[in-house]
BATOR-467870 format. One line per 3 residues: number of its first residue (from 1); their letters; for each residue x, y, z of C-alpha. Coordinates in nm, 4 decimals, always signed. Layout:
<atoms>
NUM = A = X,Y,Z ~ ...
</atoms>
This chain:
<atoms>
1 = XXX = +6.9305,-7.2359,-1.5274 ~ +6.6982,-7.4716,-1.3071 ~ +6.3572,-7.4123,-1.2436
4 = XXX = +6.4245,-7.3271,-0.8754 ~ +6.6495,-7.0785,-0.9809 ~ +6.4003,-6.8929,-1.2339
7 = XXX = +6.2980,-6.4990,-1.1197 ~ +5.9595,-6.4813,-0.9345 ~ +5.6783,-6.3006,-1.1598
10 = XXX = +5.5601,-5.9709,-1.0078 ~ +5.2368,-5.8287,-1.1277 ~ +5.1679,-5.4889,-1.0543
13 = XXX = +4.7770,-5.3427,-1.0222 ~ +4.7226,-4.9813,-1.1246 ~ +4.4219,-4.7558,-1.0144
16 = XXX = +4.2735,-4.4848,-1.2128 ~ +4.2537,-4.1756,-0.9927 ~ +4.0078,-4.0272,-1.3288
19 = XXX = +3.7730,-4.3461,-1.3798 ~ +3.6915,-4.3638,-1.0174 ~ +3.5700,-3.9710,-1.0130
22 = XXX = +3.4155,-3.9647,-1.3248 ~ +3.1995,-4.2876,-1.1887 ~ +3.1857,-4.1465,-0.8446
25 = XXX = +3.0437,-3.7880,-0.9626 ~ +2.7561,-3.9147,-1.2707 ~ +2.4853,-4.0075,-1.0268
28 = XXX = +2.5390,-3.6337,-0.9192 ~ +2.4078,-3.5074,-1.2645 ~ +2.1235,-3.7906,-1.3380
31 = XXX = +1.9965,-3.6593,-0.9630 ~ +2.0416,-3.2754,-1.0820 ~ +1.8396,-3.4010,-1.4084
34 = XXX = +1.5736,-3.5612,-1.1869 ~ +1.4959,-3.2310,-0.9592 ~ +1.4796,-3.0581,-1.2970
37 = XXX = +1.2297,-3.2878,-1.4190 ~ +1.0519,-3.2547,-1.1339 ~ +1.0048,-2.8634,-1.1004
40 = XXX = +0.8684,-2.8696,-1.4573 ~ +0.6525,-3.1216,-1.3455 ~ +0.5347,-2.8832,-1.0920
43 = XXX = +0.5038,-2.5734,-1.2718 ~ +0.2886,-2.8035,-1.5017 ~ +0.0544,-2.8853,-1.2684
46 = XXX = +0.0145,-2.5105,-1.1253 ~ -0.0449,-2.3876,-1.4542 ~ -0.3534,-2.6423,-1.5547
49 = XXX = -0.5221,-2.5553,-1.2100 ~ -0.4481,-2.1667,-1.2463 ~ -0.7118,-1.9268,-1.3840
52 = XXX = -0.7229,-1.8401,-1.7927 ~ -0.6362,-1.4892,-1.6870 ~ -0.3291,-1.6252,-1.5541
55 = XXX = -0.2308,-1.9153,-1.7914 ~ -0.2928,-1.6061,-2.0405 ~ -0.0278,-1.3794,-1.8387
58 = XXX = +0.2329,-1.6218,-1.7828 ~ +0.1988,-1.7175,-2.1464 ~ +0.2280,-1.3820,-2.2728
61 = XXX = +0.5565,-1.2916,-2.0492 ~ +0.7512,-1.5710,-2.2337 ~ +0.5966,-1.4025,-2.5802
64 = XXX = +0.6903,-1.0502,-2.4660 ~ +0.9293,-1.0513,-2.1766 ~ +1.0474,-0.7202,-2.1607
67 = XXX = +0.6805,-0.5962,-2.1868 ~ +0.7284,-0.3410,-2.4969 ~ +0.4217,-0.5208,-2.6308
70 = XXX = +0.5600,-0.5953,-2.9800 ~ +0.3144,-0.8405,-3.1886 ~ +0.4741,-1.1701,-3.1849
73 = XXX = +0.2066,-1.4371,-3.2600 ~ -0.0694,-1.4340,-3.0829 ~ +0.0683,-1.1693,-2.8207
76 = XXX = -0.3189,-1.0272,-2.7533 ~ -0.2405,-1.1855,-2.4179 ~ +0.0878,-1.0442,-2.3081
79 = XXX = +0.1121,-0.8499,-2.0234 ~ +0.3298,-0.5695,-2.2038 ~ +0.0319,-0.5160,-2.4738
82 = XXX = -0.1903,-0.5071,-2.2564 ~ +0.0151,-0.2569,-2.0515 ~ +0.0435,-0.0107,-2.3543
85 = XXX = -0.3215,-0.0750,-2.4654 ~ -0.4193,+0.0442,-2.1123 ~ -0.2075,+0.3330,-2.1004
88 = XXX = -0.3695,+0.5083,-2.4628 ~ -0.7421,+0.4328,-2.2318 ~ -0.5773,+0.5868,-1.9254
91 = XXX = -0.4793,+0.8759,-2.1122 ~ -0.8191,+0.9627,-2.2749 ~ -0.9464,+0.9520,-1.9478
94 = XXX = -0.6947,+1.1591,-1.8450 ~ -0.8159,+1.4102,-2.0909 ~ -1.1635,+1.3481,-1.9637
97 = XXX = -1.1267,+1.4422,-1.6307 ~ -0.9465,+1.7225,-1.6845 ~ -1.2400,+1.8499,-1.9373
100 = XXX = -1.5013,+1.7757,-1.6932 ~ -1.2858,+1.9908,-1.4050 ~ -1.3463,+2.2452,-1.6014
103 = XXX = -1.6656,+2.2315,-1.7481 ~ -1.8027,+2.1827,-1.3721 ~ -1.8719,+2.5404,-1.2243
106 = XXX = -1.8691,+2.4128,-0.8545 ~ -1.5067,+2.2478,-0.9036 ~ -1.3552,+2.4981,-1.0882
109 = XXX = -1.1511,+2.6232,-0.8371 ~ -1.0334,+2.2827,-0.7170 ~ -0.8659,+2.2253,-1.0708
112 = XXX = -0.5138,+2.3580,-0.9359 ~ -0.5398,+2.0945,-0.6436 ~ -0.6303,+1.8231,-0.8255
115 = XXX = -0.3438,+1.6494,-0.9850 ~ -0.3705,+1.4124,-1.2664 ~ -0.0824,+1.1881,-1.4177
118 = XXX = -0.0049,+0.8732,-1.5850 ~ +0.2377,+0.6325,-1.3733 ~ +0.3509,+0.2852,-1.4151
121 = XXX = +0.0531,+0.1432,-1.2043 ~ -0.1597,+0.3539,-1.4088 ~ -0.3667,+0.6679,-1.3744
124 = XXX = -0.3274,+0.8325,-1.0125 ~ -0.5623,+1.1357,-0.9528 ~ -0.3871,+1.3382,-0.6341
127 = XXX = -0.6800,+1.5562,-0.4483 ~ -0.3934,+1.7822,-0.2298 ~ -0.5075,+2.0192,+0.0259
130 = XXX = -0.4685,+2.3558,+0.1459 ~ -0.3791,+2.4944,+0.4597 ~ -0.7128,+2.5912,+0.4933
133 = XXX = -0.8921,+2.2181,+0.3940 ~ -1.0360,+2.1784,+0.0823 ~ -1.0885,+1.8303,+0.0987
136 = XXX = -1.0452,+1.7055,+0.4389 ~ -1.0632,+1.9741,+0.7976 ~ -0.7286,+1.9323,+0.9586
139 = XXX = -0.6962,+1.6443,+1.1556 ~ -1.1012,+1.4922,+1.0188 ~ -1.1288,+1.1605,+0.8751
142 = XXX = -1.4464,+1.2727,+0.7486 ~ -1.4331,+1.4648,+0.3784 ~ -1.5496,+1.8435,+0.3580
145 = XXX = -1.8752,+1.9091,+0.1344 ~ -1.6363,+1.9884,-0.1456 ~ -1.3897,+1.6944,-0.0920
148 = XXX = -1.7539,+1.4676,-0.1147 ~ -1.8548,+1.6223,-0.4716 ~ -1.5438,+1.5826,-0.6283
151 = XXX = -1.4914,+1.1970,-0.5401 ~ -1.8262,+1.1739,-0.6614 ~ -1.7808,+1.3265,-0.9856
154 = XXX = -1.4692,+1.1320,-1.0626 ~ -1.6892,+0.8244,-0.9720 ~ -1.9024,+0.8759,-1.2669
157 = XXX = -1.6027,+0.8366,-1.4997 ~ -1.4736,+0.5300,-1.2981 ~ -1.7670,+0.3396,-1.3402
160 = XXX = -1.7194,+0.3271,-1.7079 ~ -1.4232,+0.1367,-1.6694 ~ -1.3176,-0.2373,-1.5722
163 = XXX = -0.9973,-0.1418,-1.4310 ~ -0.9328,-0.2133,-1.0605 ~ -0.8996,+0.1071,-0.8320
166 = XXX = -0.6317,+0.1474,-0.5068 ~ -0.6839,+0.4174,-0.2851 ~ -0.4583,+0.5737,-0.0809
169 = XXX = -0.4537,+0.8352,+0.2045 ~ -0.1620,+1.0598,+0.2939 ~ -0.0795,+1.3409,+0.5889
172 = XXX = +0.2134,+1.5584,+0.6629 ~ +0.4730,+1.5019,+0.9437 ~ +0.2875,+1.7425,+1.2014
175 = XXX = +0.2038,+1.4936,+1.4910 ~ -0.1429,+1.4191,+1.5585 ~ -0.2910,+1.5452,+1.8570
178 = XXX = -0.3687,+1.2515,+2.0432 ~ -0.1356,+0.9288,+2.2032 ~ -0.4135,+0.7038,+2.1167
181 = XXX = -0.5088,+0.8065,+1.7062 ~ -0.1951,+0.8817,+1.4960 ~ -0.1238,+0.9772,+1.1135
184 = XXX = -0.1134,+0.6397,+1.0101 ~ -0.4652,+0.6004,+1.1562 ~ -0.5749,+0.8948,+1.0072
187 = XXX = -0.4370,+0.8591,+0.6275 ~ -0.6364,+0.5035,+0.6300 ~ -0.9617,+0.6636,+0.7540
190 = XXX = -0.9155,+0.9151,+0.4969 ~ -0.8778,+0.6384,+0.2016 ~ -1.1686,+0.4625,+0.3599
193 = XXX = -1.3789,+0.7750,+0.3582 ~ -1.3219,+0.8148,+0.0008 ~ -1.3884,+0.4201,-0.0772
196 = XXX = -1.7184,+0.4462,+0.1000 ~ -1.8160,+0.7791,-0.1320 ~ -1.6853,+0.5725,-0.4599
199 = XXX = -1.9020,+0.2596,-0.3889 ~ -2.1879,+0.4626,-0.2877 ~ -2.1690,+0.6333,-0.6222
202 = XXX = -2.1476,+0.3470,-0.8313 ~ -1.8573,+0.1878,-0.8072 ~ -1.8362,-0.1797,-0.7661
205 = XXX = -1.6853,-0.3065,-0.4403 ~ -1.4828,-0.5753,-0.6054 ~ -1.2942,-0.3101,-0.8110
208 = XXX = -1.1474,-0.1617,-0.5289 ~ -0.8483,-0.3711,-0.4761 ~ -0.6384,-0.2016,-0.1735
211 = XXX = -0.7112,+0.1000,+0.0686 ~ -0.4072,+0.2039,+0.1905 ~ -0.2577,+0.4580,+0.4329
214 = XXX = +0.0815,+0.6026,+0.4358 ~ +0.1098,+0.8747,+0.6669 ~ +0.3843,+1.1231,+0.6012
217 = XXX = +0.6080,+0.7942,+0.4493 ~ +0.5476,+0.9658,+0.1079 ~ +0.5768,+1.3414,+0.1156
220 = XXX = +0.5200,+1.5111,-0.1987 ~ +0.7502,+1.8074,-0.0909 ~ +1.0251,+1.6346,+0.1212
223 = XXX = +1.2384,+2.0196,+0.1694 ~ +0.8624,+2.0954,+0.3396 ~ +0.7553,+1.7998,+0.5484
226 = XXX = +0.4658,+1.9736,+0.6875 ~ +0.3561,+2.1643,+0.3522 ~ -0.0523,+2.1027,+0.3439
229 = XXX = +0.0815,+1.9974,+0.0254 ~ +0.1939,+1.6880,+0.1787 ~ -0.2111,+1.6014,+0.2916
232 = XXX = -0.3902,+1.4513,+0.0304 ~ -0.5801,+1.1361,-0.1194 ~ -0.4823,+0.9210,-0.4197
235 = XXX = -0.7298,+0.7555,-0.6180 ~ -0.5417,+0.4986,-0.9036 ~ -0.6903,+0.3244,-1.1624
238 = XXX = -0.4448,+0.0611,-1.2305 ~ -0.3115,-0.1292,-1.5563 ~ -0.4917,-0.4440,-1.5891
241 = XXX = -0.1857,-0.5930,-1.7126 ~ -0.0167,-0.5391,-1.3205 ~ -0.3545,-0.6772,-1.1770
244 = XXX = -0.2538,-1.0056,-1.4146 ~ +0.0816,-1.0256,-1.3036 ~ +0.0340,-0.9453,-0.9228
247 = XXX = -0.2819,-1.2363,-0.9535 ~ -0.0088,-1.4657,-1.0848 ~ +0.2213,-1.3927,-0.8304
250 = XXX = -0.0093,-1.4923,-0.5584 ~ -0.1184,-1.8010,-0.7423 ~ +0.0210,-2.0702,-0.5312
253 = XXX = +0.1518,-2.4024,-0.6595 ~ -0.1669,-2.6641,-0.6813 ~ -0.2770,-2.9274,-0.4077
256 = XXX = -0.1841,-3.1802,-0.5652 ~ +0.1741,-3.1213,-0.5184 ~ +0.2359,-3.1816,-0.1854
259 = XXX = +0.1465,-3.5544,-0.1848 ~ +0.4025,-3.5822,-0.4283 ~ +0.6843,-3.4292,-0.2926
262 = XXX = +0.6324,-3.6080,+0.0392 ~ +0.5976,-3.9443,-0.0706 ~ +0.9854,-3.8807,-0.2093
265 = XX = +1.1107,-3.8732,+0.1697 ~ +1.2671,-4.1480,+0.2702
</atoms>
């Protein structure tokens, strides 16, 4: 057979569907590594500019993270140690006010309205009224004679400690009387009353780390909402190891960050 009779040669080109995904999806995962990379980079930088107490918290959640406060290393500074180590201080003061309740003749009959337990933010002492006002006059910011003495009293003990203190006022769900003043109003004038009597006994104004006023949002007998039960103020002395972790919380990340991350826009 001639030459010009010969079959012509047909070459065929195949595509990989596979190799042209696999290539088209890697820069996906070295961009995914990069963001990672980054974010540590961050959380770096917070940590060096955050307080010790801080770098000491954060460090002792990864040694302890369910906060039972086991020894692992040096776990001195984990939160959950420090939680239980409060709680055996809390206690014995606890036991201390309760001794000095009744060793005081003048408060002696204030010992059944004054409630004393130990919480998960720490040691909250309830002062709850009466329907006749042992600690506050219906409807008065301003604390009765008695009310006065007994916030002083517990003052004495508080100074002793470093612990922060949160105060807190509460009322029933009777309306008060006027458009212009209401319970909320009135439950934060009562916690404020009893900050002023704690710092003017002692107690150092930088301990006190929140007044606050709830109203009738948190009724100690909800069948009753307008029990006299339901009126009273709530002095806490907190765990340290919650004041570490809500001072963490805040903790922003540092300055120096935001140059960074917006000198990566385009």
């Amino acid at each position: 057979m001639s030459a010009k009779h010969e079959a012509p040669i047909i070459i065929v080109r195949k595509h990989s569907g596979d190799h042209d995904d696999e290539h088209g999806g890697a820069w996906k995962v070295a961009y995914a590594d990069f963001v990672t990379a980054m974010m540590a980079l961050f959380i770096v930088l917070w940590l060096l500019s955050a307080s010790e107490k801080v770098q000491k918290a954060v460090g002792g959640y990864f040694l302890d993270p369910n906060g039972k406060g086991k020894q692992t290393g040096t776990t001195n500074s984990s939160i959950g140690e420090t939680i239980t180590l409060e709680r055996k201080d809390l206690q014995h003061l606890k036991e201390k006010l309760e001794d000095m309740l009744k060793q005081i003749p003048a408060l002696e009959h204030m010992q059944k309205q004054v409630k004393i337990t130990l919480t998960t933010e720490g040691l909250r002492v309830d002062l709850i009224e009466t329907e006749h006002g042992l600690f506050f006059q219906t409807g008065d910011p301003k604390p009765t004679e008695a009310g006065s003495d007994l916030i002083k009293a517990l003052a004495v003990e508080l100074v002793k400690l470093p612990n922060k203190v949160a105060i807190e006022g509460h009322t029933d769900s009777a309306p008060y009387g006027r458009a212009d003043y209401s319970n909320w109003e009135l439950s934060s004038d009562r916690a404020n009353a009893a900050r002023r009597i704690l710092e003017e006994s002692g107690l150092d104004n930088a301990r006190v780390s929140q007044v606050r006023g709830f109203a009738d949002q948190r009724l100690l007998k909800k069948d009753d909402p307008t029990s006299p039960s339901n009126r009273r103020i709530s002095i806490i002395v907190r765990n340290a190891g919650l004041d570490l972790q809500e001072e963490a919380m805040a903790q922003g990340p540092p300055a120096e960050s935001t140059p960074v991350a917006a000198a990566s826009k385009p």
